[in-house]
N, C-alpha and C positions, 0 to 999 in steps of 0.2 A: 683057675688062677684068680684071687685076689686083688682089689685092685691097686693094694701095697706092693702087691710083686708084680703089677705092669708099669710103674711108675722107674722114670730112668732113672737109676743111681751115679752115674755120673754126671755133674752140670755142666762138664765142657762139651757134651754132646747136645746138650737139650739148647733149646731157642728163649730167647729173652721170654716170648708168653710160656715156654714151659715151664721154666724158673719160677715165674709167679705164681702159675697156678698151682705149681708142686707142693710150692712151699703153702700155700695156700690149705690142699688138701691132705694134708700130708701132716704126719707127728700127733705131736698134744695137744695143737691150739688148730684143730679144723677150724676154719671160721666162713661165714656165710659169706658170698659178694655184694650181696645189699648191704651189710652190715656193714665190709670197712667201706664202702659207697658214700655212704652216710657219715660216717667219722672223718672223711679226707673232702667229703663237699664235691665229690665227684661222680658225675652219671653211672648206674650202672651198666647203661649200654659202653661207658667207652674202655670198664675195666676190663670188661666179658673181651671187647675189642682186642685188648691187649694182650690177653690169655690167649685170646686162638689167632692170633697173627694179623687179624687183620685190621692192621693202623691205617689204613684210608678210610677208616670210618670217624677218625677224629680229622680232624679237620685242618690244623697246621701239626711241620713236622716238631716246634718249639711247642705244643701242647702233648704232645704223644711223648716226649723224655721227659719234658718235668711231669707228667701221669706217672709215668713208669717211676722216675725217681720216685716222686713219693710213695707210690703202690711199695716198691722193693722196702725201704728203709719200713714203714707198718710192719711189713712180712719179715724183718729180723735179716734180709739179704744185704749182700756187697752191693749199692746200688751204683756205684762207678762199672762195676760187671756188667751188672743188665743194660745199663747205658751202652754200655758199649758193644755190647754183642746185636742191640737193639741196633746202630748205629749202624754197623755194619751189616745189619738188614734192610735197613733202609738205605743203603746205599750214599749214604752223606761224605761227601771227602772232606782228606786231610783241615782245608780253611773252615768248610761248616762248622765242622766237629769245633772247631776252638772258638767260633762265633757262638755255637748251640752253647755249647760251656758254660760263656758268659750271660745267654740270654735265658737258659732254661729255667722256667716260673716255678720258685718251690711254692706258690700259693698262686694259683691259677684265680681266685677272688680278684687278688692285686693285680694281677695282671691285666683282669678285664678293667680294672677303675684305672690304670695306666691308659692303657688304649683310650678308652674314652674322654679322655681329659687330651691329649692330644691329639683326636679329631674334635673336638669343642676347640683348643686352640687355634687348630690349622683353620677352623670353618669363622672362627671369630676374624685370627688375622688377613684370611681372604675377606670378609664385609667389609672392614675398616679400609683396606685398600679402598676396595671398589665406591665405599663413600667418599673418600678422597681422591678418584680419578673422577667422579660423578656429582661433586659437592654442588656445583649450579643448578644442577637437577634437583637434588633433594633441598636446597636451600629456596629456589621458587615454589616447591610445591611445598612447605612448611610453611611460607609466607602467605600459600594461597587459601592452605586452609583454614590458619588464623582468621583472613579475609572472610571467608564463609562463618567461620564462628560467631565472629562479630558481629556481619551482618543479620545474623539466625537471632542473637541477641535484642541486637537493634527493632526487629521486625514482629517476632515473637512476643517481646519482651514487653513490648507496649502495648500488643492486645491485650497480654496475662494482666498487665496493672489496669488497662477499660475492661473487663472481665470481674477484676476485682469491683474495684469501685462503683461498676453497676449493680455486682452482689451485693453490696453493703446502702446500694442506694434503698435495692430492692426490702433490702431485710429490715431497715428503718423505715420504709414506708407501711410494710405487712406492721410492722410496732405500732406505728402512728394507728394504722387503720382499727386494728383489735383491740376495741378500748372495755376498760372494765364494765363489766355489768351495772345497769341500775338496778342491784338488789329490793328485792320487794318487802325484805326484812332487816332493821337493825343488823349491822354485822359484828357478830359476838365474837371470833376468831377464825384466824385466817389458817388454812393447814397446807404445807409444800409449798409457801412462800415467804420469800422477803425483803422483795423490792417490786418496782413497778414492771425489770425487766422479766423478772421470774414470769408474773401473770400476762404481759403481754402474748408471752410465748403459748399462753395456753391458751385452745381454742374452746375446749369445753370446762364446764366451773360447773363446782355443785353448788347448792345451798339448802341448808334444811328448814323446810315449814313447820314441820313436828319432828319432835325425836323420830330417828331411822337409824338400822344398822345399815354400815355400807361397807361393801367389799369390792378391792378394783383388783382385776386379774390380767395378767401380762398375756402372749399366745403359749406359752408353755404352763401356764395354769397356776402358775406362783405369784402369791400376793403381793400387788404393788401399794397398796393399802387394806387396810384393814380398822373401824372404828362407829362405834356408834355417833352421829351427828347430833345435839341438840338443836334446838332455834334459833336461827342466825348464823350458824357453823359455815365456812366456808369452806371447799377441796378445788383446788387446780389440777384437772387432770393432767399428765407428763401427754407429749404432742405425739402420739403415736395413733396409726389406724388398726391396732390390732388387740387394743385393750378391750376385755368386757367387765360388766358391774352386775351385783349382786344387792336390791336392796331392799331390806325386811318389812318397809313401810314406802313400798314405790310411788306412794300417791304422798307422801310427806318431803320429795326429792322437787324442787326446780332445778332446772335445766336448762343451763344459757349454751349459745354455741355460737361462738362470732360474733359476741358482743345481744344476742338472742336472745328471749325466751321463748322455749318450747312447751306446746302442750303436755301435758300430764303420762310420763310414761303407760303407767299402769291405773288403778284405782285406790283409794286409801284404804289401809291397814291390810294391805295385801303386800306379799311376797314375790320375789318375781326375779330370775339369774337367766345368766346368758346373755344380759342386751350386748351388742354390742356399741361403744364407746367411740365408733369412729365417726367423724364432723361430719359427712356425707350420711351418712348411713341415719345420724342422728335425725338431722334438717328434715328427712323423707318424713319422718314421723309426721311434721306438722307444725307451726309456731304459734305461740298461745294470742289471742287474737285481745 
């Protein structure tokens, strides 16, 4: 036997789940349970539920008839039938039924954004009570934390500005102090300057004795300068400890550090990469006496 000919042919004898799954597996239009699951926005576990009877796995009895409704009316059924033969399997009387009637969700989506907007209601108009049997509570402790803001202001507020102002004391004093070189040469041009704050800020300065190539390289190894110096050429190094120099004619480089001069990196007409450029690192070298 087939499973065309174990399927009841009567529907007054079958149960609301066997209507739907009949009609379901049954005829021309077999169709999968995932599939109207999917088209109706509804769990497969709760249509399978409904197919073999058992509705306490959906959760209320107003989601198990609008399921069903919906499910029936997809599957081409009388869905006031399955409701009702449902209805009276779940044992609902005569008042439910006409309460279920009016309440049953044909979009169980809307239904849940229903629900939800009326416990945000109910949980908003219980706060607003409770502020207004509780206002002197919340109205001193509003006023107390203002109180602490202010004060945090007040307290905070005037070291950040002694804080500043001894930053700014500090930074015009390091200006005052780093004064420009007394070049040993004519200064023919100035290069990465132009003004007095520019070279303040630099603690090392080149100047060329003889034509030199010179190259300054940042820690990733990309040129922060690049150029041949004449005599009297000036470079403000940028204030960082992590630059090195590269230069063609190291014995044609003076080398100020801190308002400095320094002995003689290398020897002349010599080549020479790698120094590094940082104010400490330099000083060690030696200062030209």
């Amino acid at each position: 036997m087939n499973e065309q000919q174990e399927t009841i042919e009567n529907p007054t004898d079958m149960t609301a789940g066997e209507m739907l799954k009949n009609a379901r597996t049954t005829g021309r239009r077999k169709r999968e349970i995932s599939t109207i699951a999917k088209l109706l926005c509804i769990k497969e576990e709760f249509l399978t539920a409904l197919e073999e009877g058992n509705y306490r796995l959906i959760p209320e009895d107003v989601y198990i008839l609008g399921f069903a409704r919906s499910y029936a009316v997809e599957l081409g059924l009388e869905p006031d039938e399955v409701i009702s033969k449902l209805k009276k399997e779940l044992g609902i009387t005569k008042e439910e039924k006409e309460e279920e009637h009016h309440e049953v969700p044909s979009n169980p989506q809307k239904q849940n954004i229903k629900i939800n907007k009326e416990i945000i209601f109910k949980w908003f108009k219980t706060a607003v009570n409770y502020v207004k049997k509780h206002w002197v509570w919340f109205a001193s402790g509003f006023a107390a934390l203002v109180f602490i803001i202010v004060l945090s202001l007040l307290i905070f507020g005037g070291k950040s500005e002694q804080k500043v102002e001894e930053s700014v004391v500090a930074t015009e004093t390091v200006a005052n102090v780093v004064k420009e070189p007394d070049f040993r040469y004519p200064v023919r041009e100035k290069f990465d300057v132009k003004n007095k704050k520019d070279w303040a800020n630099s603690r090392v300065v080149l100047q060329a004795e003889k034509e030199s190539w010179v190259r300054i390289d940042d820690a990733r190894g990309n040129s922060v300068f690049s150029r041949v110096l004449v005599p009297g050429d000036v470079y403000y190094l940028p204030d960082s400890e992590k630059l090195k120099a590269t230069f063609g004619n190291v014995g044609a480089i003076d080398v100020w550090v801190d308002g400095q001069l320094l002995k003689k990196l290398g020897p002349a007409n010599t080549k020479k990469s790698g120094i590094s450029m940082a104010p400490d690192a330099l000083k060690a070298t030696g200062f030209a006496e």
